[in-house]
Every structure is written in C-alpha cells, then in structure tokens.
C-alpha atoms as a printed R data frame, in Angstrom:
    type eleno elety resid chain resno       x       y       z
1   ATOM     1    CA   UNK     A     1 110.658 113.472 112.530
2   ATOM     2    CA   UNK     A     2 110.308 117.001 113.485
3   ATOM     3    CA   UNK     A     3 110.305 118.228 110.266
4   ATOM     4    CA   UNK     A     4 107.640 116.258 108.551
5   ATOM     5    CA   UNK     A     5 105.649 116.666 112.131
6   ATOM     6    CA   UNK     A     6 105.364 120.505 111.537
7   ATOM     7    CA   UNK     A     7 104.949 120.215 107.878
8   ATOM     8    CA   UNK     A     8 101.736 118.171 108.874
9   ATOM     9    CA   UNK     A     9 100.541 120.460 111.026
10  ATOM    10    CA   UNK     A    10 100.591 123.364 108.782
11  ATOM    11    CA   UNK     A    11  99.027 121.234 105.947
12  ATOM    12    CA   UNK     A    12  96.336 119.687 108.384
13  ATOM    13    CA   UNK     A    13  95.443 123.302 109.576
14  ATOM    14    CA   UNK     A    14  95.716 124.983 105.980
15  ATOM    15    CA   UNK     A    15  93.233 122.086 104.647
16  ATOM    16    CA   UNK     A    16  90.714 123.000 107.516
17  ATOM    17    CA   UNK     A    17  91.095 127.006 107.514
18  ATOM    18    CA   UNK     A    18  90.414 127.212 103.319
19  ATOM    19    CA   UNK     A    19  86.709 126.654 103.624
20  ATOM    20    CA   UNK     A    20  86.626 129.535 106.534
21  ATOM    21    CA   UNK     A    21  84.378 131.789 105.061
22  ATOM    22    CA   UNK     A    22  80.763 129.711 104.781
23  ATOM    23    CA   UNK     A    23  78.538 127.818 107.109
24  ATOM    24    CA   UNK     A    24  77.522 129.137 110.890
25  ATOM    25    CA   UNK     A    25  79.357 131.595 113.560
26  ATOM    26    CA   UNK     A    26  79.963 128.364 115.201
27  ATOM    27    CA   UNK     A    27  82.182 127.223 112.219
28  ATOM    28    CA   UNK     A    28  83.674 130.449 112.709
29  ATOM    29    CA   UNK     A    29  84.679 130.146 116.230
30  ATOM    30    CA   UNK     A    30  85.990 126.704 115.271
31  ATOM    31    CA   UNK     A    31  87.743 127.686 111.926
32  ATOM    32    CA   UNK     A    32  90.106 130.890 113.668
33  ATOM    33    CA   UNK     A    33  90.822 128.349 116.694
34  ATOM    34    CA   UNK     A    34  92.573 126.343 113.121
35  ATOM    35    CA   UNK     A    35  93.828 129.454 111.948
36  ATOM    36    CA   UNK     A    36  95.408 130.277 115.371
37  ATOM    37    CA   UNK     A    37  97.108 126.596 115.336
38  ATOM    38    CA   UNK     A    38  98.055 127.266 111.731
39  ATOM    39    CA   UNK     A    39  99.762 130.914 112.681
40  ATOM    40    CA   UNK     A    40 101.613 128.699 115.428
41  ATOM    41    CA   UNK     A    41 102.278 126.082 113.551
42  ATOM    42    CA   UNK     A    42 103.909 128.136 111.338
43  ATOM    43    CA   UNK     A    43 105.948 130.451 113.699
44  ATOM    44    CA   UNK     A    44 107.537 126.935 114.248
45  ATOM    45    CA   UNK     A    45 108.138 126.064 110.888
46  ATOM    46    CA   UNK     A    46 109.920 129.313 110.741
47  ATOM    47    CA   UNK     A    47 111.787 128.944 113.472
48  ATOM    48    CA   UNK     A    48 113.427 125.514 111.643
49  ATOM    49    CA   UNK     A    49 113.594 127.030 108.240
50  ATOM    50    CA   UNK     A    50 116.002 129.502 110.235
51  ATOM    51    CA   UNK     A    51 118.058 127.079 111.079
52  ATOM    52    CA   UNK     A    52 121.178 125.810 109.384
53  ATOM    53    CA   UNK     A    53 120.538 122.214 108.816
54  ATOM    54    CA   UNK     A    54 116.987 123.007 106.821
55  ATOM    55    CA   UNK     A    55 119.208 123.939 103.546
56  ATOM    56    CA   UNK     A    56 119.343 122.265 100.024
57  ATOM    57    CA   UNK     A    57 122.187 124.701  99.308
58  ATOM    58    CA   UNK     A    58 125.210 123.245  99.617
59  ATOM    59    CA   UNK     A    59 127.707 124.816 101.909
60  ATOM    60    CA   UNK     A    60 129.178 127.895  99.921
61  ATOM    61    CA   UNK     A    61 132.752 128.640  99.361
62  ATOM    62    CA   UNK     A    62 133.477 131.739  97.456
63  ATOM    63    CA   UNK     A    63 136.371 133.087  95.870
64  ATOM    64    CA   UNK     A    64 137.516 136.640  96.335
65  ATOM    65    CA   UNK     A    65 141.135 136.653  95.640
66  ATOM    66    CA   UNK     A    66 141.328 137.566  91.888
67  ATOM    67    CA   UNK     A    67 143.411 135.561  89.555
68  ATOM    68    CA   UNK     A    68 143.196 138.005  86.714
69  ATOM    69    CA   UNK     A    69 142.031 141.041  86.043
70  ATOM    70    CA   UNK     A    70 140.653 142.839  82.903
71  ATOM    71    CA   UNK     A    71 140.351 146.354  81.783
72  ATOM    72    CA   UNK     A    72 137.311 147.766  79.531
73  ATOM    73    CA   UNK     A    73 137.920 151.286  78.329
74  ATOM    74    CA   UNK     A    74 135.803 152.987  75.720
75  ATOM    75    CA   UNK     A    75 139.624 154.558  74.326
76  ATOM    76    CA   UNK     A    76 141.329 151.086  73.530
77  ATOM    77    CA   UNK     A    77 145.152 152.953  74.561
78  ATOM    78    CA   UNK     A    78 143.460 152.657  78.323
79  ATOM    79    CA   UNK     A    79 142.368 149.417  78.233
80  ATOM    80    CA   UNK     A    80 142.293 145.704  77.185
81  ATOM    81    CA   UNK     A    81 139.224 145.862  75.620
82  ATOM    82    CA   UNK     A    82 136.460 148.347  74.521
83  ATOM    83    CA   UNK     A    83 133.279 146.341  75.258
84  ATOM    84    CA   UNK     A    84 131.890 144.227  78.360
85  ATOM    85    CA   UNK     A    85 131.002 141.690  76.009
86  ATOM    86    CA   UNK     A    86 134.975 141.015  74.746
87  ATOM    87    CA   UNK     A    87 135.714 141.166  78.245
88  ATOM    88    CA   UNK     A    88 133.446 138.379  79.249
89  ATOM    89    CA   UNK     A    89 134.864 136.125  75.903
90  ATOM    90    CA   UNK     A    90 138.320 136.680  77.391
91  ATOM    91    CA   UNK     A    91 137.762 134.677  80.590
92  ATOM    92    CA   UNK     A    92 138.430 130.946  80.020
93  ATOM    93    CA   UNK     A    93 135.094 128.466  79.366
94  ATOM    94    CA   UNK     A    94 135.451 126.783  82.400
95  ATOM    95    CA   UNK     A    95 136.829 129.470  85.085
96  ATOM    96    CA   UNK     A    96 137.254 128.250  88.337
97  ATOM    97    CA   UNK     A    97 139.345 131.523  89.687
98  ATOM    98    CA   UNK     A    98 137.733 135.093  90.809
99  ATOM    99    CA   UNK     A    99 138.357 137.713  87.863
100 ATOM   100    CA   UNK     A   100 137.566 141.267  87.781
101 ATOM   101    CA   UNK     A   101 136.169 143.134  85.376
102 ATOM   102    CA   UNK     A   102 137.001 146.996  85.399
103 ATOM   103    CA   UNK     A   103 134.630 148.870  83.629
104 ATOM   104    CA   UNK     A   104 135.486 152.759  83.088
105 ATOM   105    CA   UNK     A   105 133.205 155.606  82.888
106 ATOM   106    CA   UNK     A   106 130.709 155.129  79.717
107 ATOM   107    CA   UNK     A   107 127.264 154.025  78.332
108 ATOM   108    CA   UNK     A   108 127.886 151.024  76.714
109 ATOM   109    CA   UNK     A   109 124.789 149.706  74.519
110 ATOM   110    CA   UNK     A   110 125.469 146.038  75.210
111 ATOM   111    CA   UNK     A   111 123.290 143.299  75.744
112 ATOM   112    CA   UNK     A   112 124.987 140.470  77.580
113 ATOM   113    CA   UNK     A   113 124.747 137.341  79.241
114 ATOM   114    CA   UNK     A   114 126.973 135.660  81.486
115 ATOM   115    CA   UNK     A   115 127.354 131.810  81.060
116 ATOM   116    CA   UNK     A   116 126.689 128.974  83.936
117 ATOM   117    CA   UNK     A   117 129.938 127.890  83.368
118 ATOM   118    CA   UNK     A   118 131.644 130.967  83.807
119 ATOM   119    CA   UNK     A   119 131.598 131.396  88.000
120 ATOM   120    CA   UNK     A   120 133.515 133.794  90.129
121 ATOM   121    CA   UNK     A   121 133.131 137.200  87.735
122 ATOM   122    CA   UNK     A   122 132.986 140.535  89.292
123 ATOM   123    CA   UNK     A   123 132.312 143.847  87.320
124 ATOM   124    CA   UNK     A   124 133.412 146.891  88.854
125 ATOM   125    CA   UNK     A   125 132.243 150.150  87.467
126 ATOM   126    CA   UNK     A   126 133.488 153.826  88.088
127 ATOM   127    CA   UNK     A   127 130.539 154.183  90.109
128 ATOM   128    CA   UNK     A   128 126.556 153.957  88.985
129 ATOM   129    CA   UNK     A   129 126.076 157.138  87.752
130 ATOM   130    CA   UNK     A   130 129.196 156.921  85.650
131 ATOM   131    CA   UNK     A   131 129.340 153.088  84.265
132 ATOM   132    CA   UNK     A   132 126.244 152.214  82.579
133 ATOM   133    CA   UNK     A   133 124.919 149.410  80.504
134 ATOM   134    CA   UNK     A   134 121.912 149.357  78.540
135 ATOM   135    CA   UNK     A   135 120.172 148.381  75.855
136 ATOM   136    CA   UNK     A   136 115.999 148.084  74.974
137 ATOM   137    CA   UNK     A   137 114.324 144.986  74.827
138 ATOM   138    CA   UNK     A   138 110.760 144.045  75.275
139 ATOM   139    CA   UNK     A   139 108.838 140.670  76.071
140 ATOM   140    CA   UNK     A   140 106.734 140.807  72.766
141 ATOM   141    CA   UNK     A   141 110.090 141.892  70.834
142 ATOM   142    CA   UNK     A   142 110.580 139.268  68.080
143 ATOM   143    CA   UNK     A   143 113.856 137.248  68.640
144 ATOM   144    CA   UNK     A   144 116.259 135.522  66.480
145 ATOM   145    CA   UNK     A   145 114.037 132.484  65.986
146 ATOM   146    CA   UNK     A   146 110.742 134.558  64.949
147 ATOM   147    CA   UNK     A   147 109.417 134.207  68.118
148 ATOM   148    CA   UNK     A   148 108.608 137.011  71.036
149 ATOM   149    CA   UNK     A   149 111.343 137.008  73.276
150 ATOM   150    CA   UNK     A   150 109.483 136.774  76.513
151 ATOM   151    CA   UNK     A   151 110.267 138.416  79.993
152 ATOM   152    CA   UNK     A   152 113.080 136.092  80.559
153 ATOM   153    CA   UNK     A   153 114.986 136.742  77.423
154 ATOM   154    CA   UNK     A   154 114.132 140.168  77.529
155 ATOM   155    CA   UNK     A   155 117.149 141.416  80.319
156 ATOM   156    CA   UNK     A   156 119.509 143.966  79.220
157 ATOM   157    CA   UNK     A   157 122.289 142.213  81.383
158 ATOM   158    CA   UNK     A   158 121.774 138.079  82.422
159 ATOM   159    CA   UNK     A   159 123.709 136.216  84.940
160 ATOM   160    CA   UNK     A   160 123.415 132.406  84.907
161 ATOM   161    CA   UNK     A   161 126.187 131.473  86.872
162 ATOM   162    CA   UNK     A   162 127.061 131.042  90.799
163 ATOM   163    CA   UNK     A   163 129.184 133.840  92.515
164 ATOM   164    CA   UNK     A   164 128.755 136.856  90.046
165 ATOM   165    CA   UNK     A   165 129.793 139.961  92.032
166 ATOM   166    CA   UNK     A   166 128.342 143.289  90.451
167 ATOM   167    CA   UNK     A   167 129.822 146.851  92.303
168 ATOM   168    CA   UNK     A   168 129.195 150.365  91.346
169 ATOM   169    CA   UNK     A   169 127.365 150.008  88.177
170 ATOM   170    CA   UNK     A   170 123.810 150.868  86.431
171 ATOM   171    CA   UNK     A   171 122.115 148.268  84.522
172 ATOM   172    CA   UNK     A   172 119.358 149.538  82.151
173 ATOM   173    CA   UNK     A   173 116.755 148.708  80.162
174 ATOM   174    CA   UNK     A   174 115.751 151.702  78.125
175 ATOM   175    CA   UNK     A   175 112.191 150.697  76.958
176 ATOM   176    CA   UNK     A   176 109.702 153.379  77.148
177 ATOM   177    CA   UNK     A   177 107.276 152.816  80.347
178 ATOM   178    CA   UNK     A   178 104.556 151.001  78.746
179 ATOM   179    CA   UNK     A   179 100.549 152.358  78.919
180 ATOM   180    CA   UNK     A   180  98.549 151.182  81.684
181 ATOM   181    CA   UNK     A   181  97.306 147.314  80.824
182 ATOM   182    CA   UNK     A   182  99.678 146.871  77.502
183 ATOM   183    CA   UNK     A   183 100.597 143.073  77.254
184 ATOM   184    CA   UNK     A   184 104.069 142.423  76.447
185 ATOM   185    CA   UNK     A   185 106.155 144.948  77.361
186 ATOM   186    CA   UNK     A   186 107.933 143.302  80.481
187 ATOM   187    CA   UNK     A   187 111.210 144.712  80.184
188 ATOM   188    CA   UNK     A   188 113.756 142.981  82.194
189 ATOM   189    CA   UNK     A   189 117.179 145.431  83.566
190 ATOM   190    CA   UNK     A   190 119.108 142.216  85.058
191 ATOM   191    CA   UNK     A   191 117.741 138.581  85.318
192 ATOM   192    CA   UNK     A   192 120.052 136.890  88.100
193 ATOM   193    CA   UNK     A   193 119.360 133.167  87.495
194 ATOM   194    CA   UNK     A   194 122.325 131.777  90.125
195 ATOM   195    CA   UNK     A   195 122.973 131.511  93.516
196 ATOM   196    CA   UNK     A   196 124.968 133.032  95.531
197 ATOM   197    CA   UNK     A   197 125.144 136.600  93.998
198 ATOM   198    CA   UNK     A   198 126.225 139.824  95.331
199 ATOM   199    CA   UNK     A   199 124.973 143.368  93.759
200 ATOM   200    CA   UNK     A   200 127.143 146.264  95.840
201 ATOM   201    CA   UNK     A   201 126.474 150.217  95.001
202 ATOM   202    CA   UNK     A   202 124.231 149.097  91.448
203 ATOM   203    CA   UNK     A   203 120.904 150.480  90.157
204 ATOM   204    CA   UNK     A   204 118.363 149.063  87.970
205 ATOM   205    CA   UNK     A   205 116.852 151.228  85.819
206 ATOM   206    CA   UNK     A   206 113.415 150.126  83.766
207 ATOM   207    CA   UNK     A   207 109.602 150.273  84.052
208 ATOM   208    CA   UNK     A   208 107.992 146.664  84.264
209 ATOM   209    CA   UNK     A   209 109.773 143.793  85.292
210 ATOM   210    CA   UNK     A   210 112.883 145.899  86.508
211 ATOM   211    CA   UNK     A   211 115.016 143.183  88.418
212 ATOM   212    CA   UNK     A   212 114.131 139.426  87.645
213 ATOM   213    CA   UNK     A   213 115.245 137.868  90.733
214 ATOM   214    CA   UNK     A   214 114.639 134.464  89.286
215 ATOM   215    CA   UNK     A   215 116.289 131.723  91.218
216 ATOM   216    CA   UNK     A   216 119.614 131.606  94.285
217 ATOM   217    CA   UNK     A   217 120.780 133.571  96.848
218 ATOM   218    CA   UNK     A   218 121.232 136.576  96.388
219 ATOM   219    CA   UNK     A   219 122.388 140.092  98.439
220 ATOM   220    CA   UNK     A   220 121.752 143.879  97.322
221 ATOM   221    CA   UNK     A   221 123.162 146.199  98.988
222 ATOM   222    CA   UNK     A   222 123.398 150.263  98.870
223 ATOM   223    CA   UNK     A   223 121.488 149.400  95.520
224 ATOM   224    CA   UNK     A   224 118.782 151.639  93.837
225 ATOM   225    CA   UNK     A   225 116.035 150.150  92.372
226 ATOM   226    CA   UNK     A   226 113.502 151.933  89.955
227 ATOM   227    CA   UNK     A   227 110.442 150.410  88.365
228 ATOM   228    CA   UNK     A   228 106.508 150.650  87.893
229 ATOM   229    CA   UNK     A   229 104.599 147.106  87.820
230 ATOM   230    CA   UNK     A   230 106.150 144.221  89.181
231 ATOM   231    CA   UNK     A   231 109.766 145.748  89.514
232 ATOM   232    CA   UNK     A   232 111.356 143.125  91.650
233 ATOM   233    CA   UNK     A   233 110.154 140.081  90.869
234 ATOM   234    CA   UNK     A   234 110.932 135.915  90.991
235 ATOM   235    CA   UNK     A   235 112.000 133.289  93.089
236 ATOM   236    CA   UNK     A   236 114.926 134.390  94.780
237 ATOM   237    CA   UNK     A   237 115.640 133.967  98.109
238 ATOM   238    CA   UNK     A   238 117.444 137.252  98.710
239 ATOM   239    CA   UNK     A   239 118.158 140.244 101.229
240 ATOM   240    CA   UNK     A   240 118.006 143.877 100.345
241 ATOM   241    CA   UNK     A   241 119.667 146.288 102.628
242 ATOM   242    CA   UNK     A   242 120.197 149.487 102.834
243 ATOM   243    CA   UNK     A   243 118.491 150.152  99.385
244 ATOM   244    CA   UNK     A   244 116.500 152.671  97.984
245 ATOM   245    CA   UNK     A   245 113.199 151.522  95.799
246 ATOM   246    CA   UNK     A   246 111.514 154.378  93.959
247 ATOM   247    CA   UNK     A   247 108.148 153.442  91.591
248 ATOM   248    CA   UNK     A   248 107.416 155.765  88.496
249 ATOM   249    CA   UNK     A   249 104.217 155.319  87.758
250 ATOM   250    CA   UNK     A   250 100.818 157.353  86.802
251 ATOM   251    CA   UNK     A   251  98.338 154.524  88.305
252 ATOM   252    CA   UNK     A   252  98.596 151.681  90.466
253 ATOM   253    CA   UNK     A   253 102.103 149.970  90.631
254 ATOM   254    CA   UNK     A   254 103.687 147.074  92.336
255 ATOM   255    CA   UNK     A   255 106.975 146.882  94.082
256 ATOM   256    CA   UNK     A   256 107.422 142.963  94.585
257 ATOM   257    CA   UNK     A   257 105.905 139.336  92.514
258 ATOM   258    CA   UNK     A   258 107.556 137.066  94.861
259 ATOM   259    CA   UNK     A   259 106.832 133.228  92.750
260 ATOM   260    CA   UNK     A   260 107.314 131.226  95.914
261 ATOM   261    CA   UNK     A   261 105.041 128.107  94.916
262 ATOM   262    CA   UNK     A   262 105.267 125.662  98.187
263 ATOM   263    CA   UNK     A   263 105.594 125.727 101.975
264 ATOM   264    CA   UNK     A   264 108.491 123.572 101.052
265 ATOM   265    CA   UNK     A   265 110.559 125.933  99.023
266 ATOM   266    CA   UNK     A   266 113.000 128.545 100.892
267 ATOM   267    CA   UNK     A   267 112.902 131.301  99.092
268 ATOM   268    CA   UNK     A   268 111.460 134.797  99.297
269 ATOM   269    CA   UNK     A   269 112.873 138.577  99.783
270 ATOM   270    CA   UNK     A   270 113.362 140.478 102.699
271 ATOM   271    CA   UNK     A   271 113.904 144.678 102.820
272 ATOM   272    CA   UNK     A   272 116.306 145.759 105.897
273 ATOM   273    CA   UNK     A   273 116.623 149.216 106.403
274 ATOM   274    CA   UNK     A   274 115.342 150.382 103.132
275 ATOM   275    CA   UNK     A   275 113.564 153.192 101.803
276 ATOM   276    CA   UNK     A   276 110.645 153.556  99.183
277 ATOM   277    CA   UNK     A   277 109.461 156.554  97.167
278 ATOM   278    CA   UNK     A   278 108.134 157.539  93.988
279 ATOM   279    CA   UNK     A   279 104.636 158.084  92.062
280 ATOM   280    CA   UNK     A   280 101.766 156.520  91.745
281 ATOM   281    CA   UNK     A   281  99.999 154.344  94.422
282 ATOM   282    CA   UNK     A   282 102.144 151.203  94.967
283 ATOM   283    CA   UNK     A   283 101.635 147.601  95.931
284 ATOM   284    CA   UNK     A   284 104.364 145.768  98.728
285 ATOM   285    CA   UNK     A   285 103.795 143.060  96.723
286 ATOM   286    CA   UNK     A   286 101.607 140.802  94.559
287 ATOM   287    CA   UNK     A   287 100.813 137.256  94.993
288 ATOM   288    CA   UNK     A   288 102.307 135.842  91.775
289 ATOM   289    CA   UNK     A   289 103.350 132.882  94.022
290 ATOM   290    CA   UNK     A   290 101.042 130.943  96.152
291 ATOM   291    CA   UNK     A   291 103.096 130.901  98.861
292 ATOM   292    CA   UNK     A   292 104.694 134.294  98.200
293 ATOM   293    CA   UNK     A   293 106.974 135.759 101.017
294 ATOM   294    CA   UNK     A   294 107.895 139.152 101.387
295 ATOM   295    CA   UNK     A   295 109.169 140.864 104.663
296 ATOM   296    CA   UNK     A   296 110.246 144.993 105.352
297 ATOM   297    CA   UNK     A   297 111.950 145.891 108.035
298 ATOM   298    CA   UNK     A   298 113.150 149.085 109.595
299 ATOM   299    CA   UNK     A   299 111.932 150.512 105.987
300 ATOM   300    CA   UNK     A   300 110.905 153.939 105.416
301 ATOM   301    CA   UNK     A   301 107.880 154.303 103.037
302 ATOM   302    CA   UNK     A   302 106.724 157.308 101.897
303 ATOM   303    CA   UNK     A   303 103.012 157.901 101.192
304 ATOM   304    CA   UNK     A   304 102.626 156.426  98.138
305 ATOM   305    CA   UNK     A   305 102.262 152.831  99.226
306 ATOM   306    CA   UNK     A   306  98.077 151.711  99.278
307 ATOM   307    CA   UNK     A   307  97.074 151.493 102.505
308 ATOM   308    CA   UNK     A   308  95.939 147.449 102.137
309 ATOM   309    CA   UNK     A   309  99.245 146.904 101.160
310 ATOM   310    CA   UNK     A   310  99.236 143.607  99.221
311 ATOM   311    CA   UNK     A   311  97.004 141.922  96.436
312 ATOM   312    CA   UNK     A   312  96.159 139.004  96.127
313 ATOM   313    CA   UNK     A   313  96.405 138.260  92.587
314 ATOM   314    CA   UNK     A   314  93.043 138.013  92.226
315 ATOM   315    CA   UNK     A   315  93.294 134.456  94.039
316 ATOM   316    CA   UNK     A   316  91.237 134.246  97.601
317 ATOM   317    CA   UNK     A   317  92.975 131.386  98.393
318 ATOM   318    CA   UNK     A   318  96.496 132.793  98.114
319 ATOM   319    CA   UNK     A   319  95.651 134.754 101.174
320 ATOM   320    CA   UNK     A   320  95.821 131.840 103.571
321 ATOM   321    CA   UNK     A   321  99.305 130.601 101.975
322 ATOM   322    CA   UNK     A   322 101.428 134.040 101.622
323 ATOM   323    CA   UNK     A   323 103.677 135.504 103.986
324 ATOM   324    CA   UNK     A   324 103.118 139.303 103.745
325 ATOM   325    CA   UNK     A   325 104.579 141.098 106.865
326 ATOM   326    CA   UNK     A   326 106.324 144.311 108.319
327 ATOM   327    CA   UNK     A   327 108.615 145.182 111.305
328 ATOM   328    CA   UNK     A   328 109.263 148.193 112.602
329 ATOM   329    CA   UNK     A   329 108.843 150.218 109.953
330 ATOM   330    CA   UNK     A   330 108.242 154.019 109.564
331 ATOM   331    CA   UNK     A   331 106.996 156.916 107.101
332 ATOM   332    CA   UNK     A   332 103.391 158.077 105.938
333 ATOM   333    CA   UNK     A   333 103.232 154.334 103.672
334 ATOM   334    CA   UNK     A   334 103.729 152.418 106.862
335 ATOM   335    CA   UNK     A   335 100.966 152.431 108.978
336 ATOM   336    CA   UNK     A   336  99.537 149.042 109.355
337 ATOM   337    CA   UNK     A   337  96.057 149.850 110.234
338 ATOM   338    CA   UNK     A   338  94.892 150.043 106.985
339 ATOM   339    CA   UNK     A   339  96.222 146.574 105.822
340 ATOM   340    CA   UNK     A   340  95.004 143.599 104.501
341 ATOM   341    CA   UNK     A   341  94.036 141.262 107.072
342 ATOM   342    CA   UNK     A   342  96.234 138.532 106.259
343 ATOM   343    CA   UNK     A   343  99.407 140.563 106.145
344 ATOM   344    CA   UNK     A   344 101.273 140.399 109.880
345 ATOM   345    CA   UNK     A   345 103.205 142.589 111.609
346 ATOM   346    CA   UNK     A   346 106.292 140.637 112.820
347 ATOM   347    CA   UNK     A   347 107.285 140.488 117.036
348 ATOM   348    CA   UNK     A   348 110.931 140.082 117.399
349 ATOM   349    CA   UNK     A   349 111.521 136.902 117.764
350 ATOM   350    CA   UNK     A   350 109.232 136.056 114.198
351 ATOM   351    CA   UNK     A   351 111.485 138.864 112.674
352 ATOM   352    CA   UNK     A   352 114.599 137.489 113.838
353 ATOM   353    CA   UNK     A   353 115.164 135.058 110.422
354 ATOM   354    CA   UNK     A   354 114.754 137.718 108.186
355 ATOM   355    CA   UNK     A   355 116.693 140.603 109.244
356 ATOM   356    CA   UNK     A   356 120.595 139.051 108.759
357 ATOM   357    CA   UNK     A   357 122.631 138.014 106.451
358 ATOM   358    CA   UNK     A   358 122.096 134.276 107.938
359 ATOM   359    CA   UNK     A   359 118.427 134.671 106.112
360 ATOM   360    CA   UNK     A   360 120.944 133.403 102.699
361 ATOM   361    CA   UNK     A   361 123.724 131.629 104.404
362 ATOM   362    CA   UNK     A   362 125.623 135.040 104.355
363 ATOM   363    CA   UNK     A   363 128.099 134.173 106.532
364 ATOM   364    CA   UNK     A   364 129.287 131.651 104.119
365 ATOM   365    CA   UNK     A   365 130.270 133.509 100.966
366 ATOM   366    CA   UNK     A   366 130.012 137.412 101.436
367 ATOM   367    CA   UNK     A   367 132.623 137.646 104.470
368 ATOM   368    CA   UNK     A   368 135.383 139.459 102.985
369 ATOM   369    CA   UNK     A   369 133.172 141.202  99.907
C-alpha cells in the first residue's frame, strides 16, 4: 500500500496547488499549506524511489571478461580491420559474450549504429583526442526514403543495445552550429537508446542536440561534453561524474531537455562533481518533460549560467511538476539567489539519491569497469 498511498498524496496535492495563482490571500495561505504537503509528500516519494525494490529494471548482470577481441587500424598490416563499421559486422548477430573493440589513433568518417541484438561491445580508443569518429548529419537532412531524417536518425554514432561500454574516444557530429532559431538542424553526436551503458574518458562534440540520452541507465564519467541548445537531452536515467560541460554559443543556450513525462517514470540526470564553462548565457535545463528532473551537485559553474537557472518551456504548469535542484555547488553560475522559484536547493538527506552510483543500480553492472 505504501506506494500507491504516497502516489495519492502527491497527485491529491498537485491537483489542489495548479490553480495557486487566482482567487483571495486566503486561497493563498491555504494553497502553499498544499504546496508544503506536496514538497513533503514528495521528499517521501523520493525517499522510496531510492530504494531498491521501486525498480522495473531487472537486476543487471554484466559481462566484462572479453571473449574476443578485434583490432581497427587505419594501415590494414596493424590490424583486423580498417573501419569501425567492419568491426561491428564481425561480431556474431546474436552475441552474448563481452568483445572489445580497439580502435587506433585516426578520424574515421563513419556513421554507425550498433544493433539491439548485439550486447556486451566495448570500443576502446587511443584516447579522445586521438580516436575520433565523425560524420555530419542534420535533422532536416533528407534520408534514404525521401524523408528528413529527424533528430533521432540524425546521430553520428547510435547504440541500441544493453551493456555498450565506450572508453577513450570522441564522437562527433561535424555540422556547422546552426543560426539562432533555424528549425532542423538538431544534430545528434551519440544517441544511447539502451540501458545499462557506460561512457569512460569520451567527448561529444556538436552544437544542438549533442548527446541524445534517449532511454536506460546510463554512467559518464571523466567525459567532456560540448554543445549549444539542448546538448544533453532525453529520457535517460543517468549519472555524470566528474565531467566537464562547456556551451558554445553567441545567445542563449541550454545545457539539459530532460523528457521525463510522469511522477511514475524513474528517470532523469544527475551532475556529481562536474564542471561547466563556455559562451553564451546558458540554461541548467529546459522543461521538455513535464516532470523533468535534473540535479548538480558539488558542480562548478562558471558565470555563464542565467541567474533563474531553468525555463520552463514556455509551460506554467510544468513548474509545479519538475524537479530542478542544486547541492553544494560553487563558481560565479552558482549562486542560488537569483533562481527560479520552483527550483530547490537540496539538504543532505534529499541529495542523498542522487549523488551515487546506486541513483542507476551501479553497483550492479559497473563494479569491475
């Protein structure tokens, strides 16, 4: 029962707080006494979405020990093959066994896409200033079928199946940074569509729509991540640590578009011990979800984040359903007195689920990565 007891709370105090902002100062006094049993309504709901037993995820078992391995060397004398893409053919339909990928030194103008049949591959590159893959696509770009490709289609580099390991590589989309308001030109570096996926030592190089973090669990870690509008975006529920998140951008930019659609849904991104720089003035985040979640923690942020923070998406309402907050972090973009008044900064204790590897079932299927 406990679970559908808070989940009617929260609803029963969401319903009431929505029509907050008409009527008397009585209404007022009686709509934030709501609001205040909403907030701890939903500390509690965090509390059991922190817990083990809340998950639809099946308990993950990874597999690190590599069953084959496979060179890629732009000189075919040094390797098996000279492409990422012949690589990827090599490994058998269904493969149930880890295999590596090793990936020397090179730009290699490859667009791939990794299969959802095809679990437990890991690329390993010479190091992310060294092993590069690119290529150029757009949203409006016209695919095979005479039709735009669209955001999702548009990813230099897709993964669509569980327990893809990426380590010391840049993946790239090299279309040019579109003009301010140009429709279209989303322009997608890596889509990860899976769960349980592991990015160690990568960067993701584009303007809009950098990293599609569309759907799974996923962990980033001593990544670099460079983008304009939107440049981590989806409906992931992952953890970014130690990472470094740099905006280029003339105008106003937008680090996160966390799609989170229902109280129900566990999903969302959280930013331990990262820092973010760049140009422009920059977003946390925008509401593309209604119940969009987005935490930093122990991040640096330089002065180029607006001091509100977050938008809204141009949606009132959304600002009674996200989950915009900050802990403990530092730098000239951190200040909190200047946000938004529905973004929170986190006590302890609220920050707790967020700032560990248990906030995606770590413990499960990175021990040993």
């Amino acid at each position: 029962m406990r679970l559908e007891l808070i989940v009617l709370i929260v609803l029963v105090s969401l319903g009431s707080s929505f029509g907050r902002h008409s009527h008397s100062h009585s209404h007022h006094h009686h709509s934030s006494n709501k609001l205040k049993v909403n907030q701890e309504a939903y500390s509690k709901w965090l509390q059991y979405m922190a817990s083990r037993n809340h998950s639809i995820y099946e308990e993950a078992k990874n597999q690190l020990n590599p069953c084959k391995r496979i060179k890629v060397h732009k000189n075919p004398k040094h390797g098996d093959y000279t492409t990422v893409q012949q690589a990827i053919n090599a490994i058998p339909l269904i493969n149930n066994c880890r295999v590596i990928i090793s990936i020397s030194a090179g730009t290699y103008k490859e667009k791939i896409e990794i299969p959802a049949y095809m679990a437990y591959v890991s690329l390993e590159g010479e190091g992310a200033n060294r092993t590069v893959i690119q290529w150029n696509d757009t949203a409006d770009k016209i695919g095979p079928n005479g039709k735009p490709l669209g955001t999702y289609a548009s990813a230099t580099f897709a993964v669509n199946a569980p327990y893809f390991i990426a380590k010391n590589i840049t993946f790239k989309n090299k279309a040019k940074p579109p003009p301010s308001g140009a429709l279209g030109k989303q322009a997608v570096a890596l889509r990860i569509s899976a769960d349980t996926a592991a990015f160690i030592g990568c960067k993701f190089i584009g303007a809009q729509d950098t990293l599609y973090d569309h759907r799974g669990r996923h962990y980033f870690k001593n990544c670099y991540i460079q983008g304009s509008v939107d440049f981590i975006f989806g409906d992931g529920l992952s953890l970014y640590e130690n990472c470094h998140l740099h905006a280029k951008t003339k105008n106003y930019g937008a680090l996160t578009a966390q799609k989170r659609e229902s109280m129900l849904e566990e999903t969302g991104f959280s930013f331990v011990n990262c820092k973010v720089t760049g140009s422009g003035a920059l977003y946390l985040g925008r509401a593309w979800g209604t119940f969009s979640r987005v935490v930093f923690a122990y991040t640096f942020m330089d002065k180029i984040i607006t001091p509100r923070g977050w938008y809204n998406w141009g949606d009132k309402n959304r600002e009674m359903t996200v989950f915009y907050a900050q802990f403990k972090c530092s730098g000239p973009g951190a200040n909190y007195g200047g946000r938004v008044s529905w973004a929170r900064e986190l006590t302890q204790q609220e920050a707790l689920p967020f700032i560990s590897l248990s906030f995606i079932d770590g413990h499960e299927w990175l021990t040993g990565l």
